[in-house]
C-alpha positions as CSV (number, residue, x, y, z in Angstrom):
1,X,-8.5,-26.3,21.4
2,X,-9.6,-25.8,18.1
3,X,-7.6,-24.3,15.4
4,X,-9.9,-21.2,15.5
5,X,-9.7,-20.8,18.8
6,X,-5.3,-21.0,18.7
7,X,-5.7,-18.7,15.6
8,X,-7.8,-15.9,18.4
9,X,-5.3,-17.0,21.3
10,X,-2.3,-16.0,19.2
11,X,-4.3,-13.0,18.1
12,X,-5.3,-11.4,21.7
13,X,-2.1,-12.7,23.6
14,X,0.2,-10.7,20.6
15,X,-2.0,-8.0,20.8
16,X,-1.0,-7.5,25.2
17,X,2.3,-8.9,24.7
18,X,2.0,-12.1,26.7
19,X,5.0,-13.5,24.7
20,X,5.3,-17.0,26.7
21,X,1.5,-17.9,26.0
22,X,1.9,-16.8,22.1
23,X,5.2,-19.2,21.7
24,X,3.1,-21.9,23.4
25,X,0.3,-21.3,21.1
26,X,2.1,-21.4,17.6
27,X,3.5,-24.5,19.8
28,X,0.1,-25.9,20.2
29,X,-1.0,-25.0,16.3
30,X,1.9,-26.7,14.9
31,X,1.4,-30.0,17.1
32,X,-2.6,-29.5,16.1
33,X,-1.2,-29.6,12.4
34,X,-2.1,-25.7,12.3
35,X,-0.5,-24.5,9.2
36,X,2.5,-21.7,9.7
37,X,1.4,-19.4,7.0
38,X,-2.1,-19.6,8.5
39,X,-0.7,-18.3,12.0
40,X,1.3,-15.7,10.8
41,X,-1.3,-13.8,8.4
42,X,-4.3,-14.9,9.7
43,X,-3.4,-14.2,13.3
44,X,0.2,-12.7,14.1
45,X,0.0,-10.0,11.0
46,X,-3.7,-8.9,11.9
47,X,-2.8,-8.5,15.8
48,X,0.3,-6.2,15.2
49,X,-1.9,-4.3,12.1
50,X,-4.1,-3.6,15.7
51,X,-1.4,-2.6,17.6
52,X,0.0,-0.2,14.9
53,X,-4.0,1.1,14.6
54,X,-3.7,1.3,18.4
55,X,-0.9,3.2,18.1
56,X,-1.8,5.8,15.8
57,X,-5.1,6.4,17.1
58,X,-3.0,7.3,20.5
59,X,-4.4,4.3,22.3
60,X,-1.0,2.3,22.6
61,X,2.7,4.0,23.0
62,X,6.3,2.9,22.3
63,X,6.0,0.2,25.6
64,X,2.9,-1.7,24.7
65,X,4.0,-1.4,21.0
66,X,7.6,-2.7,22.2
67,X,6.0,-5.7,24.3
68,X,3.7,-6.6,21.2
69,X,6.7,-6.8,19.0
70,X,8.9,-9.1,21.2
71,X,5.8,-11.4,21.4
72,X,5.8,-11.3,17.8
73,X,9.2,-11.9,17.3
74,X,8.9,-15.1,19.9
75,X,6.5,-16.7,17.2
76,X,8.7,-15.5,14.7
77,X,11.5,-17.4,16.2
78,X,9.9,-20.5,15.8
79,X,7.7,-20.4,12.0
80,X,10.7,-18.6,10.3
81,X,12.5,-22.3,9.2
82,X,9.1,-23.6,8.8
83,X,8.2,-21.3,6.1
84,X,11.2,-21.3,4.5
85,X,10.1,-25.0,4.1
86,X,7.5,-24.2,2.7
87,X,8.6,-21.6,0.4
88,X,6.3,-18.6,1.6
89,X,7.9,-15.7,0.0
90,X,8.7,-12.4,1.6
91,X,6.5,-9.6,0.8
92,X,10.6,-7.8,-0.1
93,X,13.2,-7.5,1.0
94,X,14.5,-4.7,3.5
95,X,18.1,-3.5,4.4
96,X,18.3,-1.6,7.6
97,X,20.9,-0.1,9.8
98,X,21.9,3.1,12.5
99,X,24.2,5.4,10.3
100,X,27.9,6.4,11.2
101,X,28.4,7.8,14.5
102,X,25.2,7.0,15.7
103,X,24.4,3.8,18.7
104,X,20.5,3.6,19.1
105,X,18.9,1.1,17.8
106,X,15.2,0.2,19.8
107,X,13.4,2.3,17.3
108,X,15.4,0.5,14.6
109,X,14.7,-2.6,16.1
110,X,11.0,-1.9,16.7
111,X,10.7,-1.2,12.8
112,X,12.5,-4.4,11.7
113,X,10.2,-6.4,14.0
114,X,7.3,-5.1,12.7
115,X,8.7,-4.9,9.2
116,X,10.0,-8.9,9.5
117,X,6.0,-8.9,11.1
118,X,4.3,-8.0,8.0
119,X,6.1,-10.0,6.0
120,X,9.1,-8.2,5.0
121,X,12.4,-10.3,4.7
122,X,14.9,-8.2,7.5
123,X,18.8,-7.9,6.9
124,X,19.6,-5.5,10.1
125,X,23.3,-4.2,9.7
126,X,23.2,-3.2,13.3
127,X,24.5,-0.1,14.4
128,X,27.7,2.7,13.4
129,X,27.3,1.6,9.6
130,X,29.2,3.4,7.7
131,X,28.5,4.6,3.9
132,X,30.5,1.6,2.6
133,X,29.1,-1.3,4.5
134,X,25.7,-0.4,3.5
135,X,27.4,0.1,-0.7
136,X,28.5,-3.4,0.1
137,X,25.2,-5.1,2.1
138,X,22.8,-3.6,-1.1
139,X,25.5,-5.5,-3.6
140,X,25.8,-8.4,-2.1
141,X,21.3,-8.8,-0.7
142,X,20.2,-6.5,-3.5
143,X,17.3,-5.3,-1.3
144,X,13.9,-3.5,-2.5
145,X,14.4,-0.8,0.1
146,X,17.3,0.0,2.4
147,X,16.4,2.0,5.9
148,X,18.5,4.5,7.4
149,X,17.9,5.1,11.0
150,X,19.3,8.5,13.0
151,X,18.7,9.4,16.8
152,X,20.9,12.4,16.8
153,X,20.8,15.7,14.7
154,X,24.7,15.2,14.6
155,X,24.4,12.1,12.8
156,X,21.6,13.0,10.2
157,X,23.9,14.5,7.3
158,X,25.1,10.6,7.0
159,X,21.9,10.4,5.0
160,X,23.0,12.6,2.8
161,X,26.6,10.7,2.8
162,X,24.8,7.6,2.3
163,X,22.7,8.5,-0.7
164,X,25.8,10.0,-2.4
165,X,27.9,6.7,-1.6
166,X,24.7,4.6,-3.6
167,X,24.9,7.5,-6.5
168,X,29.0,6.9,-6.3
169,X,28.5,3.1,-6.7
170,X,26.0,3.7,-9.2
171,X,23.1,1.6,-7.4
172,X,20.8,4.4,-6.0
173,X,18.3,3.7,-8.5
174,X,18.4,0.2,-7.8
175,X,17.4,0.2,-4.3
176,X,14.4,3.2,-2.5
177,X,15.8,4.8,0.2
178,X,13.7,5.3,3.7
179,X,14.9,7.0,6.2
180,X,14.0,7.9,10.2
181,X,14.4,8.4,13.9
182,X,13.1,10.9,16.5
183,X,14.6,14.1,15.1
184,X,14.3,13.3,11.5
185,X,11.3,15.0,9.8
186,X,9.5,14.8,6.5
187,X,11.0,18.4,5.1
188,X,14.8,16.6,6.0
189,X,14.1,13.6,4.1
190,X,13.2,15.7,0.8
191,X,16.1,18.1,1.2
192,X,18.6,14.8,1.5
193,X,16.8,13.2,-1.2
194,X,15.3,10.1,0.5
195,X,12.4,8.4,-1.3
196,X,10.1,8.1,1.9
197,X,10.1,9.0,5.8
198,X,8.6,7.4,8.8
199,X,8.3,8.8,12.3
200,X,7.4,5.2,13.6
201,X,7.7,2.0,12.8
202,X,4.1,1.9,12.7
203,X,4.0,4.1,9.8
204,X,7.5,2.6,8.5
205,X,5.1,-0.8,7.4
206,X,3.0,1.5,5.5
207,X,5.3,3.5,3.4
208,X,7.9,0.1,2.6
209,X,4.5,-1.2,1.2
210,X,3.6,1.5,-0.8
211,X,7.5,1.9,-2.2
212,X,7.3,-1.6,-3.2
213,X,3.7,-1.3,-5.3
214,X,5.0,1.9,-6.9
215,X,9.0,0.4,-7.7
216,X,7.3,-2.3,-8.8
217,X,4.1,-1.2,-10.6
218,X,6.8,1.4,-12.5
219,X,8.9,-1.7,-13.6
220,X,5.5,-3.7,-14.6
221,X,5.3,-0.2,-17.1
């Protein structure tokens, strides 16, 4: 194969979630002397760009969206050392976790894959975080932006808690503040104070991108 046709393999077999043939493609590339970086954004970024398109035109849901993701993360699995090695640098850098009280985590987990997908450096803190851990994690990583995900309506005032632990510790102005999950809306995330709000982790890409141009283009000021 050439290395155009393993960059439109890894493309089309991301895109339907055929997660065995993309790991044996970016297999294939890297024994063809195919270039990591050139995989990932000229291949693996474009195809899950589609399948976030896909999904907001209404064409793909949460299971093909899911699929594409884990096939993703397969190639993933295997460039991540290999561009460290190289010194690719993340896009930023992006804290996430499920606040207090609260146990899902596949829409967190869909929004760090995609995230980690578009070039996003990923600390998850997994699940039941509480207002200190995530005081601590932004300390010690000092991310860009730091996610708080929330499946129940009982555990949505932990934004709130959350945001006043970061004023508390005097680093909410260093880090922008997304939150989400499927009862969260855009009119919660104002009244809490949250800088952005995504109902998907399609749209969660988009907003971490435009919160790093604006946190950065206000430091460039």
């Amino acid at each position: 194969m050439t290395h155009d046709e393993i960059l439109s393999l890894l493309y089309e077999e991301t895109l339907v979630g055929n997660a065995p043939a993309v790991a044996d493609g970016v297999n294939q590339g890297l024994a063809d002397g195919l270039a990591p970086e050139k995989m990932l954004f000229d291949a693996l970024i474009p195809s899950l760009e589609e399948v976030g398109a896909r999904f907001e035109r209404g064409d793909y849901f949460v299971p093909e969206m899911l699929i594409a993701a884990r096939a993703m993360q397969g190639a993933l699995d295997i460039l991540r050392p290999l561009l460290a090695e190289t010194g690719s640098k993340p896009l930023g850098r992006f804290l996430m976790g499920t606040v207090k009280g609260d146990v899902h985590d596949i829409g967190k987990n869909l929004c760090n894959i995609m995230l980690e997908g578009a070039g996003f450096e990923v600390i998850d803190l997994g699940v039941n975080v509480p207002p200190e851990k995530f005081v601590e994690q932004i300390n010690e990583h000092a991310p860009d932006i730091v996610g708080f995900s929330a499946f129940l309506t009982t555990t949505m005032p932990m934004f709130k808690a959350n945001i006043n632990a970061l004023q508390k510790a005097g680093i909410r102005e260093k880090v922008a503040v997304m939150v989400g999950g499927a009862p969260v809306t855009q009119e919660y995330a104002d009244a809490v104070g949250a800088d952005a709000y995504s109902p998907d982790a399609s749209s969660a890409v988009k907003k971490a991108k435009e919160l790093l141009e604006q946190r950065r283009s206000a430091v460039a000021v």
